[in-house]
N, CA, C and O of each residue as an XYZ file, in Angstrom:
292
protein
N      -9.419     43.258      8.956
C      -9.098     42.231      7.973
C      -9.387     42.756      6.568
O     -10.442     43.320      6.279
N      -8.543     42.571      5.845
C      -8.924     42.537      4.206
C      -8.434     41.498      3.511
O      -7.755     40.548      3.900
N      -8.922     41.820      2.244
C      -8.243     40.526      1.231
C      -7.837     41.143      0.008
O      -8.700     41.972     -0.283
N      -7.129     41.127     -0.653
C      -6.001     41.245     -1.005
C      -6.123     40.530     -2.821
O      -5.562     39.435     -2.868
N      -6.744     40.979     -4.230
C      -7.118     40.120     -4.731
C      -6.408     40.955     -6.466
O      -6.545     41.964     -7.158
N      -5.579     39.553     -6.402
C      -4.756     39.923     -7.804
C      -4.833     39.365     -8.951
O      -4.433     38.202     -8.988
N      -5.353     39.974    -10.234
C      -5.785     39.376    -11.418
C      -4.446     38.778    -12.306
O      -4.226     39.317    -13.391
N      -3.739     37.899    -11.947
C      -2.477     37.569    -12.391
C      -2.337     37.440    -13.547
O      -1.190     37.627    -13.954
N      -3.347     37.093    -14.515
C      -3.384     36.495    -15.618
C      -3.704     37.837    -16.687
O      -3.868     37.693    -17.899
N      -3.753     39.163    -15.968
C      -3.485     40.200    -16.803
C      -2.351     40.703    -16.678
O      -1.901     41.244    -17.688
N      -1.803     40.706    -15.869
C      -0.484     41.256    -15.359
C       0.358     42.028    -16.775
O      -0.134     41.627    -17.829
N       1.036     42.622    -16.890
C       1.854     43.395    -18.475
C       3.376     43.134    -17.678
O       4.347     43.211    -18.431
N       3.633     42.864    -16.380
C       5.058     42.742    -15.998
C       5.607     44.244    -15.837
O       6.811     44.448    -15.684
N       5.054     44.855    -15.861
C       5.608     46.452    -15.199
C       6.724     46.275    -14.013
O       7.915     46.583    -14.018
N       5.787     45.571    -12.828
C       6.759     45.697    -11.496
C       6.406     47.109    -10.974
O       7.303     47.464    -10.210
N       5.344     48.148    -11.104
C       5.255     48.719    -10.645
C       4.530     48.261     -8.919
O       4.614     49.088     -8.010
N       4.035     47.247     -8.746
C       3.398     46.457     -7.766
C       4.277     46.176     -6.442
O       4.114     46.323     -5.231
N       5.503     45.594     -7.472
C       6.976     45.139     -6.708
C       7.637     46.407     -6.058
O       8.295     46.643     -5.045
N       7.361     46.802     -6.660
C       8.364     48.349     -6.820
C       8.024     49.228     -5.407
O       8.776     49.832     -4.641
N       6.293     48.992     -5.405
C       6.075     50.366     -4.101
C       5.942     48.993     -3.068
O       6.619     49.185     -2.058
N       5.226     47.617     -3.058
C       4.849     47.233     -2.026
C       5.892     45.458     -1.979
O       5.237     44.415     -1.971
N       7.351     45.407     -1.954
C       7.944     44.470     -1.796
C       7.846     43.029     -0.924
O       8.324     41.911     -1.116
N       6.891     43.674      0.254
C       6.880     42.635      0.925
C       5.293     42.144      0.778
O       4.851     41.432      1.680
N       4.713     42.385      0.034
C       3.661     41.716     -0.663
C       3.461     41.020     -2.108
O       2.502     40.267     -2.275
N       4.344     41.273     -3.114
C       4.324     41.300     -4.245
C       5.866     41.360     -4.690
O       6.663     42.186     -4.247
N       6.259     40.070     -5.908
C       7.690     39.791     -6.191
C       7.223     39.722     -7.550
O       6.138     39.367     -8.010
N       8.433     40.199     -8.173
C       8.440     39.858    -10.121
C       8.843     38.179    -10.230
O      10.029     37.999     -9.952
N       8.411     37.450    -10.431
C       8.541     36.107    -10.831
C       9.819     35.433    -11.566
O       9.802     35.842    -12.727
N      10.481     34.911    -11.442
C      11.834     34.404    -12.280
C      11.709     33.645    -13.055
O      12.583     33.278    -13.840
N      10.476     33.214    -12.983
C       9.952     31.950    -14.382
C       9.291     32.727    -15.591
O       9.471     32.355    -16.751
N       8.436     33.941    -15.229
C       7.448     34.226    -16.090
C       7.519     35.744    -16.241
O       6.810     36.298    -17.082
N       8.507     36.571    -15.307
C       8.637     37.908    -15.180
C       7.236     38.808    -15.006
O       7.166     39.935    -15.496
N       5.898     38.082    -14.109
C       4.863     38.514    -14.036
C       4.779     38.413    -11.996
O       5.134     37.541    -11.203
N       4.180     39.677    -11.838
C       3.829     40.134    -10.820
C       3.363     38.573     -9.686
O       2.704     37.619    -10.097
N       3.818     38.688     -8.525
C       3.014     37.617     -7.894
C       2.768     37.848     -6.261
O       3.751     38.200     -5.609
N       1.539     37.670     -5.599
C       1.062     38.427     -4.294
C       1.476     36.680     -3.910
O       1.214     35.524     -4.242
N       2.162     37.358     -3.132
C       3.217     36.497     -1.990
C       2.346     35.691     -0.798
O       1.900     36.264      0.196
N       2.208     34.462     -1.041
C       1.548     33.949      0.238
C       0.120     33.573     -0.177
O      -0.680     33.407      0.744
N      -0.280     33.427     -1.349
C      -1.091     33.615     -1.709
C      -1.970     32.660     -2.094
O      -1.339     31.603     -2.058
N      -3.484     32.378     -2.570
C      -3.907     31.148     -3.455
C      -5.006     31.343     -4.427
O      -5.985     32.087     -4.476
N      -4.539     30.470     -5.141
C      -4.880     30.962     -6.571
C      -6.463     30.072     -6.767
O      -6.930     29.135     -6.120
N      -7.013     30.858     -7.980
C      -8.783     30.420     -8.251
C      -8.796     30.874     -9.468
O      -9.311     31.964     -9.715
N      -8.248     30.134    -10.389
C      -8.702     30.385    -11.666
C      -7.980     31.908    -12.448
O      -8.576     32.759    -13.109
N      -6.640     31.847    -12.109
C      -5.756     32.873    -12.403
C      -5.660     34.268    -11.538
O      -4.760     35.108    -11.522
N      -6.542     34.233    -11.034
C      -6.955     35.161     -9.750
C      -6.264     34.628     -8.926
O      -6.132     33.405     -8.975
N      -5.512     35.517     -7.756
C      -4.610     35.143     -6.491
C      -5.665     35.701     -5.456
O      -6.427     36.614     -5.775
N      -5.681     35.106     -4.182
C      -6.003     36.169     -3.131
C      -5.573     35.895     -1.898
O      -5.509     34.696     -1.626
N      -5.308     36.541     -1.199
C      -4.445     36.596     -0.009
C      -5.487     37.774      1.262
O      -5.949     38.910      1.155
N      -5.476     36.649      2.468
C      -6.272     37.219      3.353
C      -4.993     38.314      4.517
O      -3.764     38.328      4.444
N      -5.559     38.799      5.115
C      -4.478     39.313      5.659
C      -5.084     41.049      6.896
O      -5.730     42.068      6.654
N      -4.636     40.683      7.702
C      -5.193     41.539      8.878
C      -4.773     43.316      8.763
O      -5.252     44.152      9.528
N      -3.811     43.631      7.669
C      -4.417     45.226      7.187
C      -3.508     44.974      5.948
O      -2.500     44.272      5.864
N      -4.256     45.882      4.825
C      -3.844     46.078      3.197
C      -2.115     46.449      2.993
O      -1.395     46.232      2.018
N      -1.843     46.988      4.109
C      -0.527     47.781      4.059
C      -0.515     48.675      2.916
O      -1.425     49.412      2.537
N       0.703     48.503      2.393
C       1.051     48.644      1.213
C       0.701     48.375      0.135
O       1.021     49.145     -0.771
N      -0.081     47.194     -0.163
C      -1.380     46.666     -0.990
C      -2.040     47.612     -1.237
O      -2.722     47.301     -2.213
N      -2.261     48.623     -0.931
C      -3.273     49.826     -1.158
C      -2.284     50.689     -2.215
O      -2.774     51.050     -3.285
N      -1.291     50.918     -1.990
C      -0.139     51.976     -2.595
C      -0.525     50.721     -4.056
O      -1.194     51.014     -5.046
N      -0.021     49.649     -3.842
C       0.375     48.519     -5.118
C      -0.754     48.900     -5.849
O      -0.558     49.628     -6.822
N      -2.053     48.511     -5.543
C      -3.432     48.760     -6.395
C      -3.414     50.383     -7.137
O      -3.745     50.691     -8.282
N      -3.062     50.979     -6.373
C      -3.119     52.282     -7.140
C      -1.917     52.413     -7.706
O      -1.507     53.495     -7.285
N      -1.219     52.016     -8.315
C      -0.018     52.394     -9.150
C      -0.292     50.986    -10.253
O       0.496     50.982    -11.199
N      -1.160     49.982    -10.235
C      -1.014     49.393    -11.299
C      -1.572     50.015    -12.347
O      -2.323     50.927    -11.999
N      -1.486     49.866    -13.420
C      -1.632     50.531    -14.958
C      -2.848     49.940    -15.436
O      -3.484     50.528    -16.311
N      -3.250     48.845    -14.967
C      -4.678     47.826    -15.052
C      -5.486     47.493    -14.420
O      -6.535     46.944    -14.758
N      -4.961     47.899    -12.950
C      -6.427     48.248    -12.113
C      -6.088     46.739    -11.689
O      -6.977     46.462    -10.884
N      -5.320     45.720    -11.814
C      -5.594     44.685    -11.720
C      -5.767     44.179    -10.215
O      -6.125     43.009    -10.087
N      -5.549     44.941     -9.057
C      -5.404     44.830     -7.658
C      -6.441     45.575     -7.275
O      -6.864     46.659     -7.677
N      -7.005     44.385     -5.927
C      -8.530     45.237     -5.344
C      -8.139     44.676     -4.142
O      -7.449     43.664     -4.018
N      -8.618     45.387     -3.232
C      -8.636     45.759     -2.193
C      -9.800     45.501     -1.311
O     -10.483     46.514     -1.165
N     -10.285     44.340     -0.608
C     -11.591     44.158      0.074
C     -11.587     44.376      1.124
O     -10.453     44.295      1.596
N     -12.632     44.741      2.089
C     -12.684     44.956      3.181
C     -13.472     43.647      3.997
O     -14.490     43.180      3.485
N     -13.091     43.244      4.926
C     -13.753     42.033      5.388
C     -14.148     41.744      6.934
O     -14.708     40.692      7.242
């Protein structure tokens, strides 16, 4: 299990997130800001539980802000 934890409210809209890990993470059509799919939110923070990181791991390391972490649980 991990969790999955996205600082939304820094986001710059790159899409580099979207880009490597699609089926976790979509560019938004309202706000053109990154969004972890399935997710629930705490104060602009997203987090999403989920039984392995997948691609979430690739996403965190290609953001430009570090804004994606990766927990182990």
């Amino acid at each position: 299990m991990a969790k999955i934890i996205h600082d939304r409210k820094r986001c710059i809209r790159c899409g580099a997130c979207a880009s490597v890990c699609p089926e976790m993470f979509e560019m938004s059509e309202k706000d053109n800001m990154a969004t972890l799919k399935n997710s629930k939110e705490n104060n602009g923070v997203f987090e999403l539980e989920v039984d392995e990181a997948g691609c979430a791991e690739q996403a965190a390391s290609v953001c430009p802000l570090k804004i994606i972490e990766i927990e182990s649980l």
